[in-house]
N, C-alpha and C positions, 0 to 999 in steps of 0.2 A: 514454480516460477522460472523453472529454465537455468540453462546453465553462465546464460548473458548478467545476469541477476547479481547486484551484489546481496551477502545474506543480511539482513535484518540482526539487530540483538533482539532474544528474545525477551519479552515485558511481559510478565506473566499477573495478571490482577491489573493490567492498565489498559487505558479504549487509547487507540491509533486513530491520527488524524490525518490522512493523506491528501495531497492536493497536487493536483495531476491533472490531466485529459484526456476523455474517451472518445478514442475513432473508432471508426466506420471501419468495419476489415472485413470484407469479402460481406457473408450473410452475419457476421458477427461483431465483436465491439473488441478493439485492444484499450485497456488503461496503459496510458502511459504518466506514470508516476515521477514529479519531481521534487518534492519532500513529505519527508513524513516525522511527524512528532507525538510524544506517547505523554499520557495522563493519566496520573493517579484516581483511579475510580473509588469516589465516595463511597463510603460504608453505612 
């Protein structure tokens, strides 16, 4: 993710829900991500 990136805590056993917007970069797509929130995955 680069060094621009703050890091993440990592959730380990939970699904990430990000919400963001994907541009157009060159031949390619950048997300640009502006929250992200974590969920206890059902057992």
């Amino acid at each position: 993710m680069g060094d621009t990136t703050p890091k993440l805590p990592k959730r380990v056993g939970q699904t990430a829900h990000v919400e963001g917007q994907l541009i157009k970069y060159g031949d390619a797509y950048q997300f640009i991500g502006i929250a992200v929130t974590f969920e206890k995955d059902p057992k």
